[in-house]
C-alpha positions, 0 to 999 in steps of 0.5 A: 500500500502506498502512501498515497492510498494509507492518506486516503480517507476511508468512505463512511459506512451507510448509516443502518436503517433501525430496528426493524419495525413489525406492528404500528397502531394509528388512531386519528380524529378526523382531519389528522390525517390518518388518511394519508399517515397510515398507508404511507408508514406502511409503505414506507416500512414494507408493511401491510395495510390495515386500515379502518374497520370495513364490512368486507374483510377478505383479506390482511391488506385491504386496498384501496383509499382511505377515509378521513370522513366516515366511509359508507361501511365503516357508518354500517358498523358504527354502534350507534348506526346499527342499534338504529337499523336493527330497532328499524327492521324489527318494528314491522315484524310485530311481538314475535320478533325483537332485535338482538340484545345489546351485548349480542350486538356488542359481540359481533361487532367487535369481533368483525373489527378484530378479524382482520387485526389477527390475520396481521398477526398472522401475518407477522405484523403491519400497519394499522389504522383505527379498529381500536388497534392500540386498546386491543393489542395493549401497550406490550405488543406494536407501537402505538400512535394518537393523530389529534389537534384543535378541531379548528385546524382537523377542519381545515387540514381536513378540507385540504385532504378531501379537497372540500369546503371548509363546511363541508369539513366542519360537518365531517368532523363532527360526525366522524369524532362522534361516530369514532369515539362511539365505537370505541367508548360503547365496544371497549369502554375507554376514551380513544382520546386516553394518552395512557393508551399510546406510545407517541400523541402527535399534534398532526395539525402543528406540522406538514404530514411528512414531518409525522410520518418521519417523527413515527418512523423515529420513534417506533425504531427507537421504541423497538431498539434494545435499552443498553444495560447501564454500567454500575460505578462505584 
């Protein structure tokens, strides 16, 4: 080797990418852009997708768009949506038939919603979007996350994202805040809204939705990587 090479500087080795991330739970009022957060962490990280409750679950990774206001399906499997229909049909059935008891119907539900979050299990993990996912795993298993923010600006961010009016988006907000918090008080008797059930809460509003999928990224890496052993001095 000649002096020249021994001089030259050794090229820096490529930083490694973190932990492998397996299992990431998104809970989002509307407007937070869990929308468009979700899929892309998932993307980002090779993961499936899983995102809000659906009538169809076929399969672990649903295509299609997502949602920030409540879509059709999710409406259908809303709590309060379907006491109103069950109590709806069974009036022109007269004495002889009766809608299903409240905790049969409570059952079901949550039962539909958490299909499709064992087949991610099954399948070694992914990205999920509502369905109660972080009260239904538990702090011990994937990393948790809360989307939320003054409904001012979810209104406003929330127009942007479905390219409506600021109406328009003032109106999906409150029947998707209410709708989601339904769903999550009636079937699992907590507040979605608890900061005791997440890892990270995030102010979505507050910065450019790039930036917070960036900081999840971060965050999940750092929650997964090993805890060094502190050394004892004496």
């Amino acid at each position: 080797m000649t002096t020249e090479q021994s001089d030259r500087p050794t090229p820096p080795t490529p930083a490694s990418p973190g932990p492998a991330v397996r299992l990431i739970t998104v809970s989002a009022a509307y407007g937070a852009g869990g929308s468009v957060v979700a899929p892309a962490l998932a993307e980002r990280l090779g993961l499936p997708f899983l995102q809000r409750v659906t009538t169809s679950e076929g399969g672990v990774a649903e295509p299609g768009p997502c949602d920030e206001q409540l879509s059709e399906e999710e409406v259908k499997v809303t709590p309060v949506h379907r006491l109103l229909a069950h109590f709806t049909q069974a009036m022109p059935a007269g004495p002889t038939q009766s809608p299903p008891s409240t905790h049969h119907q409570d059952e079901h539900l949550r039962g539909h919603g958490e299909t499709g979050i064992r087949r991610l299990l099954a399948g070694g993990g992914g990205v999920i979007l509502g369905r109660a996912g972080a009260v239904v795993l538990g702090k011990d298993r994937g990393f948790h996350v809360r989307l939320d923010g003054p409904a001012a600006r979810r209104a406003a961010q929330g127009a942007v994202i479905e390219g409506i009016s600021a109406e328009q988006a003032r109106e999906r907000l409150r029947a998707a805040d209410k709708a989601r918090d339904a769903y999550v008080r009636r079937l699992y008797r907590c507040d979605p809204a608890d900061l005791a059930l997440y890892h990270l809460m995030i102010d979505s509003t507050a910065m450019p939705l790039d930036t917070v999928i960036e900081l999840i990224i971060t965050a999940a890496r750092a929650h997964e990587a090993p805890v060094p052993e502190r050394s004892e001095t004496h």
